[in-house]
C-alpha positions in Angstrom: 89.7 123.0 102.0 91.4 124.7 99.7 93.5 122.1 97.5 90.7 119.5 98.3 89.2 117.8 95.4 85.7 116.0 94.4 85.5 113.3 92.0 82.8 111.5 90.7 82.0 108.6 87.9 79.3 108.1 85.7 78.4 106.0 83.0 76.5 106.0 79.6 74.1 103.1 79.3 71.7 102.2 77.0 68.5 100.7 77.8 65.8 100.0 75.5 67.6 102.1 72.6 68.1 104.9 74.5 71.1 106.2 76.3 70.9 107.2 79.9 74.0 108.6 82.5 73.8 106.8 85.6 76.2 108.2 88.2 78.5 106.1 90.3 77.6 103.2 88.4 78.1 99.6 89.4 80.9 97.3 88.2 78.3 95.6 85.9 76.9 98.8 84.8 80.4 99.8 83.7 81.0 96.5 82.0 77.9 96.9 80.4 78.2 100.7 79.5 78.7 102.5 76.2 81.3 104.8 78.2 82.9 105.4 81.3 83.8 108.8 82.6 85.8 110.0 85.8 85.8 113.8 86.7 87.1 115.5 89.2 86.9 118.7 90.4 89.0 121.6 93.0 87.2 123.3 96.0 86.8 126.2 93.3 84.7 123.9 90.9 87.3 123.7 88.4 87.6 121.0 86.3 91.4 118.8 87.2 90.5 115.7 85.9 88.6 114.0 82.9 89.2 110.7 81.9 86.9 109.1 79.5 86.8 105.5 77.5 84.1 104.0 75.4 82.1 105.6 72.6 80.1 108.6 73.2 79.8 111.9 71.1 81.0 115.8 72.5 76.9 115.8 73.6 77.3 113.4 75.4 80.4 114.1 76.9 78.7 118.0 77.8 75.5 116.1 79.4 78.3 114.1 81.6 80.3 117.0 82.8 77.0 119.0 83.8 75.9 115.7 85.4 79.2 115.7 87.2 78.7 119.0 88.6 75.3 119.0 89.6 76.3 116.1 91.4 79.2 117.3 93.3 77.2 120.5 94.6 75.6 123.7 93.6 76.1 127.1 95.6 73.5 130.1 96.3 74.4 133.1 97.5 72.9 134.4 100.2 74.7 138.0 100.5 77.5 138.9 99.6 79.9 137.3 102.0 78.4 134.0 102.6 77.5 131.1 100.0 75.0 128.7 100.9 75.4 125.0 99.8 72.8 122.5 99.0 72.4 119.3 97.4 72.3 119.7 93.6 69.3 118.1 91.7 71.8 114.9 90.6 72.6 114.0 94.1 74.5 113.7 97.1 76.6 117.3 98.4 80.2 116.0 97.8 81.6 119.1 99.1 79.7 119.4 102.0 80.5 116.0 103.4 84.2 116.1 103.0 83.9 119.2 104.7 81.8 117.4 107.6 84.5 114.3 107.6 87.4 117.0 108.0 85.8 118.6 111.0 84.9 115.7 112.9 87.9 114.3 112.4 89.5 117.3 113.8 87.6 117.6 116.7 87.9 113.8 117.7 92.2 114.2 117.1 92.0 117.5 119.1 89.5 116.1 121.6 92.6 115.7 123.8 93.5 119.2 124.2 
């Protein structure tokens, strides 16, 4: 787990005037968009990867990185040696289900043994 990564794409449309991010947007959604982002992130929530087209402004760009990471996961501690991860108010537990695919996949190629 540790050199895995977690990306995720959004999008900044505008509907009615005002500009919303929608996250894993559509291919008409991203034809339609103002911009397109793709971030992506290590097991250690670092930033790796930002590529960004379109017109948007660095507020913009801020509200789409903090939508990336919410979406991606959020961590609580729960003492000091564990961490506890939950799904993040933006959406689905990236890390938590590639951890889940890993480990079933494991057991079903060690299933064998």
């Amino acid at each position: 787990m540790a050199a895995t990564l977690t990306s995720t794409s959004l999008a900044i449309v505008s509907e009615d005037g005002h500009r919303r991010i929608v996250s894993n947007p559509t291919t008409r959604q991203i034809e339609q968009s103002q911009s397109f982002h793709v971030l992506a992130f290590t097991s250690q929530n670092q930033l790796i990867l930002a590529e960004s087209e379109g017109v948007f402004n660095l507020k913009e760009w801020d509200n789409v990185y903090r939508a990336a990471q919410k979406q991606r996961c959020t961590t609580t501690a729960t003492d000091d040696t564990d961490t506890f991860m939950h799904e993040g108010p933006g959406g689905a537990d990236l890390k938590r289900f590639i951890r889940s695919t890993i480990e079933q996949k494991t057991a079903s190629d060690l299933y064998w043994k």
